[in-house]
ROSE-4610 file (N, C-alpha, C; in Angstrom, 1 decimal, always signed):
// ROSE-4610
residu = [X/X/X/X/X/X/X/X/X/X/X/X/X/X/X/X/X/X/X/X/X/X/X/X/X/X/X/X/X/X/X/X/X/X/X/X/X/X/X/X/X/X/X/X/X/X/X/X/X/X/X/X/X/X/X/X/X/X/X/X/X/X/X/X/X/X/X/X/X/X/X/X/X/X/X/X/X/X/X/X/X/X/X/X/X/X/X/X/X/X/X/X/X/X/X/X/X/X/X/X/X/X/X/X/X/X/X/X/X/X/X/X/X/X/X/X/X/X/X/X/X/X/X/X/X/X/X/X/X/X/X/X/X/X/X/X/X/X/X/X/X/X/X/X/X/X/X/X/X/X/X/X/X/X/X/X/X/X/X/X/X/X/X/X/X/X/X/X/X/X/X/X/X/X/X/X/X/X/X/X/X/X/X/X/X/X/X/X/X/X/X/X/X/X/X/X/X/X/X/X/X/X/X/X/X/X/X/X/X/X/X/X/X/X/X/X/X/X/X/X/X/X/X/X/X/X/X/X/X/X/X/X/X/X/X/X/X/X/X/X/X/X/X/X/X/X/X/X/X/X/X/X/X/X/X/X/X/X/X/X/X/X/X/X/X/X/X/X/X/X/X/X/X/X/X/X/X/X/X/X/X/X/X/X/X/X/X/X/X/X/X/X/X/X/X/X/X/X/X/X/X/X/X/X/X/X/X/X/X/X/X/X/X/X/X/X/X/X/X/X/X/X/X/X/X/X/X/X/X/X/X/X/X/X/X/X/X/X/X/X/X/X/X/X/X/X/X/X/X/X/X/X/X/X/X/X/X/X/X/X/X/X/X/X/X/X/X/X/X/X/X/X/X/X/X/X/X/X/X/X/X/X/X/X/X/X/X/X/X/X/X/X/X/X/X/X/X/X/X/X/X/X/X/X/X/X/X/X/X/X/X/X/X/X/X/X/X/X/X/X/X/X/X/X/X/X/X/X/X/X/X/X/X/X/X/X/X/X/X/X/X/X/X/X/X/X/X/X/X/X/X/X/X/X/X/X/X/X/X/X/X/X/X/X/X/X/X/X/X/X/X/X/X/X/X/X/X/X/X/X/X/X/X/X/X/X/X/X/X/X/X/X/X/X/X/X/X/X/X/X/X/X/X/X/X/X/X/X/X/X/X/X/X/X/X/X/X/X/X/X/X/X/X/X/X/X/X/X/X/X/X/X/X/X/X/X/X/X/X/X/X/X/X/X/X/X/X/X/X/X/X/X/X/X/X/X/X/X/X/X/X/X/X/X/X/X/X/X/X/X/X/X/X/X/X/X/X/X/X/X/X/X/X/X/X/X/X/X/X/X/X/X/X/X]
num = [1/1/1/2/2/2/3/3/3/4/4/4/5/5/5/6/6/6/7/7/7/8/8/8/9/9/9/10/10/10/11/11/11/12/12/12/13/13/13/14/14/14/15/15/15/16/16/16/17/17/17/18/18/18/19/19/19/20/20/20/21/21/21/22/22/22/23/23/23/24/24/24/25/25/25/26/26/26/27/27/27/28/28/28/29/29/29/30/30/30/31/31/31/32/32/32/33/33/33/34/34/34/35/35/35/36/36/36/37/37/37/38/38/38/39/39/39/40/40/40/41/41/41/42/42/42/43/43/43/44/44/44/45/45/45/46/46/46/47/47/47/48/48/48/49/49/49/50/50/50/51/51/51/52/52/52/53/53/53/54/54/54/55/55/55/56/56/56/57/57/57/58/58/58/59/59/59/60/60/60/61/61/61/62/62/62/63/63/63/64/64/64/65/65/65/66/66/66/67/67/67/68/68/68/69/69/69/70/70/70/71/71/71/72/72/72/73/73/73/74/74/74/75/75/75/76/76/76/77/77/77/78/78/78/79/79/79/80/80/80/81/81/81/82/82/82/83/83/83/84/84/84/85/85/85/86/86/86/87/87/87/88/88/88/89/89/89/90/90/90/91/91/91/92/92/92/93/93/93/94/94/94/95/95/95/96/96/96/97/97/97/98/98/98/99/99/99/100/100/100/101/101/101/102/102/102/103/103/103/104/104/104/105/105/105/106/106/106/107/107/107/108/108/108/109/109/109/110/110/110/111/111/111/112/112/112/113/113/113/114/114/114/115/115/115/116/116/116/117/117/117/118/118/118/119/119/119/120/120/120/121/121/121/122/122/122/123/123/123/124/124/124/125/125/125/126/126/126/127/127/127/128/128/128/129/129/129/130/130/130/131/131/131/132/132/132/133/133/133/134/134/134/135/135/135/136/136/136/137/137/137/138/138/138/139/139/139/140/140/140/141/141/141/142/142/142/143/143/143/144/144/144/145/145/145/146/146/146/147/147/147/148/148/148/149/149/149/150/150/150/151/151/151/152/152/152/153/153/153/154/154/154/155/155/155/156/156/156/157/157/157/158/158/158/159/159/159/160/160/160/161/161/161/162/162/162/163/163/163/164/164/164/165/165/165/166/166/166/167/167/167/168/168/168/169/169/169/170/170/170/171/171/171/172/172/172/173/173/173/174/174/174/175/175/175/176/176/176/177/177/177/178/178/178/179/179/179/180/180/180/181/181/181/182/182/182/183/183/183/184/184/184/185/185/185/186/186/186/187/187/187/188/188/188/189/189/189/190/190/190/191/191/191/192/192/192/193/193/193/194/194/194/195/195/195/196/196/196/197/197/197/198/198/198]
x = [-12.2/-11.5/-12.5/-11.4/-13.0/-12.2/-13.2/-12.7/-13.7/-12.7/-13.6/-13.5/-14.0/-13.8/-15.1/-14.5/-15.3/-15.1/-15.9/-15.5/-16.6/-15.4/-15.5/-16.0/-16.6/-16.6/-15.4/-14.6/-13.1/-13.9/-12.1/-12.4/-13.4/-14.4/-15.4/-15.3/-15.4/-15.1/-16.1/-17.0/-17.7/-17.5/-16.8/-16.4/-17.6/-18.1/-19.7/-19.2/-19.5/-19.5/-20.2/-19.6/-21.2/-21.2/-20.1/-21.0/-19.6/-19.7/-19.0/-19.6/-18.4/-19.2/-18.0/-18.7/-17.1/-17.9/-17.6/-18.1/-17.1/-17.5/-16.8/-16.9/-16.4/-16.3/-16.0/-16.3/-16.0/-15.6/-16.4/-15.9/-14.7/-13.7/-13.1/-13.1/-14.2/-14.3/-15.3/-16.1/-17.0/-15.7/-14.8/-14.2/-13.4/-12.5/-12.4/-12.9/-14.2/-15.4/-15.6/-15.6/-15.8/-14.3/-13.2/-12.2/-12.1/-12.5/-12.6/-13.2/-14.7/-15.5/-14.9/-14.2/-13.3/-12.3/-11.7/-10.6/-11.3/-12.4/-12.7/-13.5/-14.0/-14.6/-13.3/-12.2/-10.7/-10.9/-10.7/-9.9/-11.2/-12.2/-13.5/-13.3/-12.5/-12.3/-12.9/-12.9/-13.5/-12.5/-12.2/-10.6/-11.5/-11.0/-11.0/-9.9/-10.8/-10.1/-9.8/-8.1/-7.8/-7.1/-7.0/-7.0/-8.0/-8.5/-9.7/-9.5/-10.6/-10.9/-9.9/-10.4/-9.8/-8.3/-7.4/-6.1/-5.3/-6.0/-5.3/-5.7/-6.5/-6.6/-5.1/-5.1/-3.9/-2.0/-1.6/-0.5/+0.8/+1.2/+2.2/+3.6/+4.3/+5.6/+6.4/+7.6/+8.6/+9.3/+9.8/+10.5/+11.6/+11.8/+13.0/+13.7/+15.1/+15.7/+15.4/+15.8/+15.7/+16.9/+18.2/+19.4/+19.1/+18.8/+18.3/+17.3/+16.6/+15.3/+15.8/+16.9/+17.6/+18.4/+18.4/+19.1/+18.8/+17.2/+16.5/+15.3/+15.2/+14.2/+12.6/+13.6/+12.7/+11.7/+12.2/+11.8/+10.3/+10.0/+9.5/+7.6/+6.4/+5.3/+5.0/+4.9/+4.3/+2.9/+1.9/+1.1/+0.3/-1.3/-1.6/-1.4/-1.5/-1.5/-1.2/-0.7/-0.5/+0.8/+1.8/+3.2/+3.0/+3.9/+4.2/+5.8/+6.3/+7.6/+7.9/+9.2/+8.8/+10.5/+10.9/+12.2/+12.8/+11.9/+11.8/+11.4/+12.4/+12.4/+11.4/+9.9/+8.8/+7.6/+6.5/+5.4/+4.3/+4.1/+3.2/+2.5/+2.1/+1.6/+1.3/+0.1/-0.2/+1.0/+1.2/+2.2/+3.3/+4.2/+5.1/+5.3/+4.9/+4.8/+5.1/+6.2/+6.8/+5.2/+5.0/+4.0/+3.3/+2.2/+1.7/+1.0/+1.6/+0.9/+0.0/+0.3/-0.9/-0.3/-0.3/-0.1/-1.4/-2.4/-3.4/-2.6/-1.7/-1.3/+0.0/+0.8/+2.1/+2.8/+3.1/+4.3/+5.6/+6.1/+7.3/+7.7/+6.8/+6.7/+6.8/+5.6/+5.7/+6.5/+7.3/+7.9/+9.4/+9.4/+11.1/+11.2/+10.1/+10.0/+10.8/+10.6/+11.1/+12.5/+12.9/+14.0/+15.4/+14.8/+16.5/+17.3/+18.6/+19.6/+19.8/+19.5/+19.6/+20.3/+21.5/+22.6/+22.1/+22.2/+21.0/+19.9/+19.5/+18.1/+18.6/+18.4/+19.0/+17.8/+16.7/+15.5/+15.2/+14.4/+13.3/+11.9/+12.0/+10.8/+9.7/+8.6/+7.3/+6.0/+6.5/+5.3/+6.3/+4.4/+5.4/+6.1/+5.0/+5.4/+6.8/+7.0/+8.5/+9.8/+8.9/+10.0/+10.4/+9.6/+9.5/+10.3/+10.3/+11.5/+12.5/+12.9/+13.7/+15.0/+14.0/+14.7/+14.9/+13.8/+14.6/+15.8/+15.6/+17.3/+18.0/+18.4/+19.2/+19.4/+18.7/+18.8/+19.6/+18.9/+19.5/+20.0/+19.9/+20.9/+19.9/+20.2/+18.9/+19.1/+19.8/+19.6/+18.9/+18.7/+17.4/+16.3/+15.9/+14.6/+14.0/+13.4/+12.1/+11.2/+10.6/+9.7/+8.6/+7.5/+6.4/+5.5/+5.0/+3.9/+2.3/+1.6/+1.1/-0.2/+0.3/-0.8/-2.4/-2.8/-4.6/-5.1/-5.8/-6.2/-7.4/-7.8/-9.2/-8.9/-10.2/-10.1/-9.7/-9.2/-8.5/-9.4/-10.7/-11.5/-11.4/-11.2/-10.9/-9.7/-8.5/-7.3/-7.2/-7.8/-7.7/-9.0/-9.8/-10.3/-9.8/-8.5/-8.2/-6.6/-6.3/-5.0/-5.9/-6.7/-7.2/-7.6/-7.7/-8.3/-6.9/-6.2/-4.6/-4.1/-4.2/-3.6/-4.9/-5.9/-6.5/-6.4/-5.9/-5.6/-4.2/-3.1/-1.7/-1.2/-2.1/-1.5/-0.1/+0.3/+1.4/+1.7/+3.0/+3.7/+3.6/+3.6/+4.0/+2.6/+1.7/+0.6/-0.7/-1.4/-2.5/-3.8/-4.2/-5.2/-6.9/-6.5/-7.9/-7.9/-6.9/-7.0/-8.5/-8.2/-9.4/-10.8/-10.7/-11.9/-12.5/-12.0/-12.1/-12.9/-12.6/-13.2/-13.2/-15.1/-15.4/-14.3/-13.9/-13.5/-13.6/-12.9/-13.5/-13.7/-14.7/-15.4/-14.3/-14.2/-13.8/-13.8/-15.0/-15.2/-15.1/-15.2/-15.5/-14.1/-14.4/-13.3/-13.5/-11.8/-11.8/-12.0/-12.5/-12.6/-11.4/-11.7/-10.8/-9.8/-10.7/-10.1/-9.2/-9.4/-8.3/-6.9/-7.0/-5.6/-4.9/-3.5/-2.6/-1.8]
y = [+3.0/+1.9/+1.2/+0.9/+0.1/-0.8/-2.0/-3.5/-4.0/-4.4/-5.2/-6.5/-7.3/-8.8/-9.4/-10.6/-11.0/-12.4/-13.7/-15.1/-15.7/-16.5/-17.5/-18.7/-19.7/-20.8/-21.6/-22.7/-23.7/-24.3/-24.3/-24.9/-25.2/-24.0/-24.5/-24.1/-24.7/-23.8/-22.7/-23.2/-21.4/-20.2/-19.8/-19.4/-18.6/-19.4/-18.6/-18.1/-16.4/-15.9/-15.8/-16.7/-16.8/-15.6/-14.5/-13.4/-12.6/-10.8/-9.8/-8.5/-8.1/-6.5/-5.6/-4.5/-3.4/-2.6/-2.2/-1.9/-1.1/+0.7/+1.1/+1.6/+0.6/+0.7/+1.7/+1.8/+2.9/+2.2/+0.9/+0.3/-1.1/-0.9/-2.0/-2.8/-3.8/-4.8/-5.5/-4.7/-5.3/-5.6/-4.4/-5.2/-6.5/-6.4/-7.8/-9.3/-8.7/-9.9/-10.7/-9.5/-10.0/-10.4/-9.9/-10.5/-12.1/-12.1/-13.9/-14.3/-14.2/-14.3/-15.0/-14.3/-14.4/-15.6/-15.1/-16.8/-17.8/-17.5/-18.9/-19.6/-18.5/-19.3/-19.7/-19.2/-19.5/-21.3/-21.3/-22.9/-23.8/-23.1/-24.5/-24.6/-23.8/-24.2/-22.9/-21.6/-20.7/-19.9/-19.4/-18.9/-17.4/-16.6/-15.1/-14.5/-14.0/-13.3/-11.5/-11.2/-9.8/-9.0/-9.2/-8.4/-7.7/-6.5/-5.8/-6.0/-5.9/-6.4/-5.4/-4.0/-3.0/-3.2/-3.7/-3.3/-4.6/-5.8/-6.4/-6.2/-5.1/-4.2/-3.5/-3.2/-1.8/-2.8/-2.0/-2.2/-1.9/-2.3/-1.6/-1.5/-0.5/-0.2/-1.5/-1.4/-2.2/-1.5/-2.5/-1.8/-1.0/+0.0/+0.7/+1.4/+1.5/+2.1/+3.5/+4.5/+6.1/+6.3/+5.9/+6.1/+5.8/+4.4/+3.7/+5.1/+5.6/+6.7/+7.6/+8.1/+9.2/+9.2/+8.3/+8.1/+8.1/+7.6/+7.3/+7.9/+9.5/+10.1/+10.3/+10.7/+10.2/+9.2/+8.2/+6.7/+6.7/+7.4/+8.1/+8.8/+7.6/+8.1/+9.8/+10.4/+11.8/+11.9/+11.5/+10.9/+11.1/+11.3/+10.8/+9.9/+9.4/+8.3/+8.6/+7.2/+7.4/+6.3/+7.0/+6.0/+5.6/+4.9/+4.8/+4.7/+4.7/+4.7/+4.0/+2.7/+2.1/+1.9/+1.2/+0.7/-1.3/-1.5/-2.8/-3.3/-4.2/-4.0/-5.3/-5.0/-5.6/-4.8/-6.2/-4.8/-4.7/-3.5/-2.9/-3.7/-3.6/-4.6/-4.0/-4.0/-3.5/-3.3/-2.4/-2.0/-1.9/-2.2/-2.2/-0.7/-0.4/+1.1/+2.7/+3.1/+4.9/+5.8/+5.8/+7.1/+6.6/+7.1/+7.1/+8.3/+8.9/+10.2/+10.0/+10.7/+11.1/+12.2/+11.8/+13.3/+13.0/+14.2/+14.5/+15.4/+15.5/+15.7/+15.0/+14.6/+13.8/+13.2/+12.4/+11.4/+12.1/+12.2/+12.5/+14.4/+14.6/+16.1/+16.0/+15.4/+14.7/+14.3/+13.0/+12.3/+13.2/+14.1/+14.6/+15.8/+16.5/+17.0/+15.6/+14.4/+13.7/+13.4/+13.7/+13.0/+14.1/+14.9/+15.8/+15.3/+15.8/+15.8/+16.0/+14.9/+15.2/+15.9/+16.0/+16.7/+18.5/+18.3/+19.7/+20.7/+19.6/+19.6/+20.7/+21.8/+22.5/+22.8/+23.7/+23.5/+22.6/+22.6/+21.8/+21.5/+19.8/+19.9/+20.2/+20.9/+21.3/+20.1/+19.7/+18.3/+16.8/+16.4/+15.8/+14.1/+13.6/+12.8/+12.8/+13.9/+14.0/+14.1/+14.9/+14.9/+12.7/+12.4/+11.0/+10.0/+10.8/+10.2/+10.4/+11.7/+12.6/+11.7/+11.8/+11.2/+9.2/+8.6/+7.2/+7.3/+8.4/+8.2/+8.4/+9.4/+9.6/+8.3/+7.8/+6.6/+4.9/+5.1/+3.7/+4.2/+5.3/+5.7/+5.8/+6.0/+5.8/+4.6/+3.9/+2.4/+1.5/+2.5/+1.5/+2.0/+2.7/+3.1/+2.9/+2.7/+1.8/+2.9/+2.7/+3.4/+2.6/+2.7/+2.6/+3.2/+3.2/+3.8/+2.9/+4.0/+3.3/+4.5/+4.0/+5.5/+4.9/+6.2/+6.1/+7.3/+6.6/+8.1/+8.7/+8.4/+9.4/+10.9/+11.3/+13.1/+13.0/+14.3/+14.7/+13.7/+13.9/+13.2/+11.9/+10.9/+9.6/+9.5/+9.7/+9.9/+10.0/+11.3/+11.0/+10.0/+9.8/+8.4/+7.7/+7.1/+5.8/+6.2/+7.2/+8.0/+7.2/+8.0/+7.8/+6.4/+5.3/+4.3/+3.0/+3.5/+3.1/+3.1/+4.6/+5.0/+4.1/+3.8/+3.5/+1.7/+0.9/-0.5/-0.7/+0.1/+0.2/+0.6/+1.3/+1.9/+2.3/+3.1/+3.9/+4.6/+4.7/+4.9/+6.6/+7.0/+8.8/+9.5/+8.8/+9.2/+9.9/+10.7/+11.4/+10.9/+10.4/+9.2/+10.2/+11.5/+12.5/+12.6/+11.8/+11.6/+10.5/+9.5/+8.6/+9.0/+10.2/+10.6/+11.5/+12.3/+13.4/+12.3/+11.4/+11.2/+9.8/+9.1/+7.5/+6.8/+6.0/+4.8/+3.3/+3.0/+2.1/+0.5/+0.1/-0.9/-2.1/-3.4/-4.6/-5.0/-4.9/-5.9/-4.9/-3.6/-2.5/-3.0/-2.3/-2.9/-1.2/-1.2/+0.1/+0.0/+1.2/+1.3/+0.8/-0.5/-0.8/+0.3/+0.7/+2.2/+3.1/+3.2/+4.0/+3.7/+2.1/+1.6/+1.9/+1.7/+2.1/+0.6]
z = [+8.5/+7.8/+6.8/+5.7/+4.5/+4.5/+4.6/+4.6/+2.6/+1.9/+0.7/+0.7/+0.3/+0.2/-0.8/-1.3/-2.1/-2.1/-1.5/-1.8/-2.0/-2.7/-4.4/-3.6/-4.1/-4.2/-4.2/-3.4/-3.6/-4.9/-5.9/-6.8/-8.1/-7.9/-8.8/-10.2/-11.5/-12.2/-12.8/-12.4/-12.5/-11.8/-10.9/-9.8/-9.2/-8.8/-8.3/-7.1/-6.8/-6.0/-4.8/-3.6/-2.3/-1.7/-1.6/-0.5/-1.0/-1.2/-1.1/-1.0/-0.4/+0.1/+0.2/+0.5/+1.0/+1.9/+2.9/+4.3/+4.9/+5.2/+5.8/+7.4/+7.9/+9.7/+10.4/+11.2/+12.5/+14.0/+13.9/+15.5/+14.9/+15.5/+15.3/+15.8/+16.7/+17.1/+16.0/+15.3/+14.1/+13.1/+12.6/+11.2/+12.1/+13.6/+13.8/+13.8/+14.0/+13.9/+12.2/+11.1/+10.2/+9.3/+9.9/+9.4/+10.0/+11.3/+11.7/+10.9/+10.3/+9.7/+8.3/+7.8/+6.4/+6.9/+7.9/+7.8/+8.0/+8.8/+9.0/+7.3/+6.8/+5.5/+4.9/+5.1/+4.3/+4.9/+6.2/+6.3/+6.0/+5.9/+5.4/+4.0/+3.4/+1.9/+0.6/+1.4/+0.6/+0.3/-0.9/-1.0/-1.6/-0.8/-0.2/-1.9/-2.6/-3.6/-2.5/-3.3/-2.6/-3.8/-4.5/-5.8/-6.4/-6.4/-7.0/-8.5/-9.5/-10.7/-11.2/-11.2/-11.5/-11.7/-10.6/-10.4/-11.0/-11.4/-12.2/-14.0/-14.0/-15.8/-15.9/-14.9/-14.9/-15.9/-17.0/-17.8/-16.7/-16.0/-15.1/-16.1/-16.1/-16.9/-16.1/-16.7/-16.5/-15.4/-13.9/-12.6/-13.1/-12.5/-13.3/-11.8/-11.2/-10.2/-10.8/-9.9/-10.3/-11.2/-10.7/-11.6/-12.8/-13.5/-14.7/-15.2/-14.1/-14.8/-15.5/-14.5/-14.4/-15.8/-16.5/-18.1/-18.7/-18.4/-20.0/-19.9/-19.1/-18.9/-20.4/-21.4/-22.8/-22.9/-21.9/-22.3/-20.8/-20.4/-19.6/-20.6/-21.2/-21.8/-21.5/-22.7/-22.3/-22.6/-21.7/-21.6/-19.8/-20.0/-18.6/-17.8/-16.5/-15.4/-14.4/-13.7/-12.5/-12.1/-10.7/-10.4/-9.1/-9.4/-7.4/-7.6/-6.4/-5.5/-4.5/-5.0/-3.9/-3.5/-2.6/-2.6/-2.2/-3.3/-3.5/-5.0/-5.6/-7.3/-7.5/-7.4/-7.6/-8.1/-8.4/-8.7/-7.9/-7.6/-6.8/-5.8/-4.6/-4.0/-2.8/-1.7/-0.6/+0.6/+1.6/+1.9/+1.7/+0.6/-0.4/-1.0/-1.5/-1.7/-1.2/-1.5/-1.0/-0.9/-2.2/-2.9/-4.1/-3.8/-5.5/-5.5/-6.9/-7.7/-8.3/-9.3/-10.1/-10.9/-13.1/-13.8/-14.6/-14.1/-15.3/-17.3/-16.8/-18.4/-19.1/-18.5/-18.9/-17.7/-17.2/-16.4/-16.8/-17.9/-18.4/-17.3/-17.4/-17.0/-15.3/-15.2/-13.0/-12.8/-13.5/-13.1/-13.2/-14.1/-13.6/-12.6/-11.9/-10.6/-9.3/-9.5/-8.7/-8.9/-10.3/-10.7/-10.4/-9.7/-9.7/-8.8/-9.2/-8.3/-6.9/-6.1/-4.4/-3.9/-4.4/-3.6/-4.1/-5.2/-5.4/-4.8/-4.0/-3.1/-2.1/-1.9/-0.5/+0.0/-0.5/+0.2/+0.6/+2.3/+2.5/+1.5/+1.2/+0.4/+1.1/+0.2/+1.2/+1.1/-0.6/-0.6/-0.1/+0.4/+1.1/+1.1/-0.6/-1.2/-1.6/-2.4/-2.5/-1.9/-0.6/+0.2/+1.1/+1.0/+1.8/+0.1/-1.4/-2.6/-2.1/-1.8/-1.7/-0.4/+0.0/+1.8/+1.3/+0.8/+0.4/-0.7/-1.8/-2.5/-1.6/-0.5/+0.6/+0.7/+1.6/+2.3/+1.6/+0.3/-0.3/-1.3/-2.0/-3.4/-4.4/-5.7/-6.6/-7.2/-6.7/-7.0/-6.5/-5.5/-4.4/-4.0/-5.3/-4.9/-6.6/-6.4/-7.8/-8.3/-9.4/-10.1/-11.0/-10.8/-11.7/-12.4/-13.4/-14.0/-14.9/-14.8/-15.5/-16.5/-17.7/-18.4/-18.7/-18.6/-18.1/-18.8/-19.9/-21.0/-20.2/-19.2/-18.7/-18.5/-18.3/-17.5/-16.7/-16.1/-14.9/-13.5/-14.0/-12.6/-12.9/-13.4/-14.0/-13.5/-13.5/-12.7/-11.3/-10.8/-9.5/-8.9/-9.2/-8.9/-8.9/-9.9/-10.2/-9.3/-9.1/-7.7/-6.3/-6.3/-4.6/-4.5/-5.7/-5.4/-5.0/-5.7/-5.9/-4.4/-3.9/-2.5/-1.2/-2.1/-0.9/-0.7/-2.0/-2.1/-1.4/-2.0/-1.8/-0.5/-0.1/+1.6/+1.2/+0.6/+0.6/+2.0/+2.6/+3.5/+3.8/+2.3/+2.4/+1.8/+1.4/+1.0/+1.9/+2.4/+3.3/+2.7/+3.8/+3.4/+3.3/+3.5/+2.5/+1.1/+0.7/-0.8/-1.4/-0.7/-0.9/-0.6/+0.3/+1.1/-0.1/-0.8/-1.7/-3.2/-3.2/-4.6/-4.1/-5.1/-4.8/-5.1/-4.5/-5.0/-5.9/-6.1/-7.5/-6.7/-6.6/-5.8/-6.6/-5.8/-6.0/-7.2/-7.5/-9.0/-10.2/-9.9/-10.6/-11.9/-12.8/-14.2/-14.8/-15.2/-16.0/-17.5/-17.9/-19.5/-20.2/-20.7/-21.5/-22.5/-23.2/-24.2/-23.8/-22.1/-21.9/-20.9/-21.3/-20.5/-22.1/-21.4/-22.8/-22.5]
């Protein structure tokens, strides 16, 4: 388990930072100890930033249901990045989240592998992000299942860095958590290259 945290100083306007770290645990009675640790600087007046630098750079597309996708697939960047899937018409936010991918060469192209026709579907899906789309349009319709994007001009390795760092903030529901294991992740304060947000 990786625990990050970073706190600020209450109120100051320099926002001088007294203590942060990211620490990846193995006994859970230590991350319990330093999560008390954290509330307790909460009620003495230390306000616990939980937003990574990085993920408030990120341009997030406009929420869109799959039906709505499903029309204006054009309208869909052909272009690198990265989505998620959720079934709640908001944006992106820790446990909130179906899936997040990842297209190292266009969204428009990834994104319509998810976009077919359910009733269509007669195979068992074998991946198994999709299959966990596949099964919420079942479940609520494609009106009740959400879409986001967001395009990211880096290399293929820039991508899934900025994939496994996504899956490792978001805790996605249908996502295999060796994704984050497979490539670093982008630390708290860490900021992406401006150049290549779109």
């Amino acid at each position: 388990m990786t625990l990050e945290y970073c706190l600020h100083a209450p109120r100051s306007g320099s926002g001088t930072i007294l203590h942060e770290g990211s620490n990846r645990f193995t006994n859970l009675r230590i991350v319990e100890h330093v999560c008390n640790e954290i509330i307790s600087a909460f009620h003495e007046g230390v306000v616990v930033a939980t937003i990574p630098s990085w993920f408030q750079q990120l341009k997030w597309s406009v929420v869109t249901n799959v039906a709505a996708m499903n029309k204006a697939r054009s309208s869909i960047p052909d272009f690198p990045g990265c989505y998620v899937f959720m079934e709640f018409a908001e944006a992106p936010r820790p446990g909130r989240v179906l899936y997040v991918g990842q297209a190292s060469t266009s969204l428009r192209q990834r994104l319509a592998t998810y976009l077919v026709d359910v009733r269509a579907q007669k195979a068992k899906e074998r991946h198994k992000g999709k299959a966990f789309v596949l099964e919420a349009r079942h479940i609520h319709s494609d009106q009740g299942v959400y879409l986001q994007w967001v395009e990211y001009g880096g290399n293929k390795h820039d991508i899934d860095i900025l994939e496994a760092s996504l899956i490792n903030y978001l805790n996605p529901a249908a996502n295999d958590r060796e994704d984050d294991a497979r490539y670093p992740l982008l630390g708290f304060r860490d900021r992406l290259h401006s150049d290549l947000l779109c």
